[in-house]
C-alpha positions, 0 to 999 in steps of 0.5 A: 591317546590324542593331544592338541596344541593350540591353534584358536581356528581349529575350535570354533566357538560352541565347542569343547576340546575333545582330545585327552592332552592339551599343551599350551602357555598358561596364558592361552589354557588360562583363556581357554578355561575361562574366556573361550570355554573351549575346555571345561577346567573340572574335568581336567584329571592331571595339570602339569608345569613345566619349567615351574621355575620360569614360570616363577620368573615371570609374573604373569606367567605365575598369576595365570598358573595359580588362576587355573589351578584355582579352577580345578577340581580338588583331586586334580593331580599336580605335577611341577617339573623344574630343573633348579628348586630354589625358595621361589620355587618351593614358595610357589609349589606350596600354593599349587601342590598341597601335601606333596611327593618329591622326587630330586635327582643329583644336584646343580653342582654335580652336573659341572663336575665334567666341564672345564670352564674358563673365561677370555678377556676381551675389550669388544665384541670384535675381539670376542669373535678373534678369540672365538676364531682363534679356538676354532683354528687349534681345537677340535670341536665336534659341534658348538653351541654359542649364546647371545643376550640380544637377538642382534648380536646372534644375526650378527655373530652367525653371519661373520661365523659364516663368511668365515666358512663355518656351517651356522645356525640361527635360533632366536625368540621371534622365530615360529615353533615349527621354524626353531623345531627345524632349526635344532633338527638340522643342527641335531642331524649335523647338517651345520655345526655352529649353532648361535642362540639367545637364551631360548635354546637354554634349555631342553636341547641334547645333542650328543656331539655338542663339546663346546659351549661358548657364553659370547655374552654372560647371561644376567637377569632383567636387573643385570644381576648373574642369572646363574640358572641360565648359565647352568642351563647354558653349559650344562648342553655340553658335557651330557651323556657322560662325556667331558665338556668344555666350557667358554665365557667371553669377558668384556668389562668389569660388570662382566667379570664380576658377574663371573666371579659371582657365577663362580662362587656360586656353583663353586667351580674354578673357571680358569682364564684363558688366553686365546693369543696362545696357541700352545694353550689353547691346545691344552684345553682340549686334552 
């Protein structure tokens, strides 16, 4: 069996994709269905979305899925994944997957059930990464995973976490696929032992010696509201393989505590402070 992902100069104009797997963005399947006619949409026997949730977030992303499924053939199976199944979910699965067979593993709540999590009160990110350096001098960490909002605050966290010693790597958006793919093959192997990420890395990673994640930055949506799918995303990269996990969130202002209040009630999990001026109790953490 033989697959393909997408690189528009390896078909030239004329001719069909002759492999049995396609993967791509459903932007580029989307062009190559109709615009390019590099793939003839009705002899597709099985169309698969990942991450059927994120596709749902963004809206083009949902206009193209629902475009492409449109093209198929009417005994096309369809295959929708996703790790959180709230009512936009479920809304767009009914349009793309009529009469369907449902498989549901254990709940959101359920994955929390190994991590501590608690919060730091900070007034900048100055303070943030004191407290962040604080943790690291009176707790073992195997290896950590720290999130950022922007892709400037994560170059600039890696590089103050490296002048003081500590293995980092960088993995954000703009990178290349072979370049992330690298990235988190290194980090999986332990060559270093920080990782300092944008969102992009929410997902999909497992790395057995990751004990610690760290929330630098509260993950919020487009409107600054709690993206509360992040966040379990974020956290859930720790406390896997049936190992306790250990979260931490940065707390800056107002806005952000209320988001992690919101948070909280959400998943209907303490998220207990922490005071990282105190060695004594930051060393309980780790009990």
């Amino acid at each position: 069996m033989t697959s393909v992902s997408f690189h528009v100069s390896a078909v030239e104009r004329g001719q069909k994709v002759a492999e049995q797997i396609v993967i791509g963005t459903p932007g580029t399947v989307l062009d190559w269905c109709s615009k390019l006619r590099f793939i003839d949409p009705k002899k597709i026997k099985v169309f698969v979305l990942d991450e059927a949730d994120v596709m749902i977030a963004t809206q083009g992303h949902q206009d193209q899925s629902i475009r492409i499924q449109r093209m198929l053939p009417r005994d096309c199976q369809m295959l929708l994944f996703s790790a959180t199944f709230e009512d936009s979910v479920w809304k767009f699965a009914q349009k793309v997957v009529p009469e369907p067979n449902i498989i549901k593993l254990k709940r959101e709540e359920e994955t929390l059930d190994t991590i501590k999590q608690y919060y730091v009160l900070c007034n900048s990110r100055e303070e943030k990464f004191q407290a962040l350096c604080n943790i690291y001098g009176s707790i073992t960490i195997a290896q950590a995973m720290i999130f950022c909002h922007t892709r400037k605050t994560a170059s600039w966290l890696a590089g103050e976490l490296s002048k003081e010693g500590h293995q980092v790597a960088l993995l954000s958006g703009e990178m290349m696929v072979e370049q992330r793919a690298a990235v988190i093959d290194r980090f999986r192997d332990g060559k270093e032992k920080v990782l300092v990420t944008t969102n992009v890395c929410a997902r999909g990673i497992d790395v057995e010696q990751v004990s610690v994640v760290i929330n630098f930055d509260l993950p919020v949506d487009r409107d600054g509201n709690p993206d509360n799918e992040t966040y379990l995303h974020r956290i859930g990269r720790t406390g896997r393989f049936g190992k306790r996990g250990l979260a931490i969130n940065m707390v800056e202002s107002k806005h952000s505590m209320n988001i992690l209040r919101q948070i909280e009630q959400h998943f209907n999990k303490p998220i207990e402070k922490l005071d990282t001026d105190d060695i004594d109790e930051i060393e309980k953490i780790n009990n």
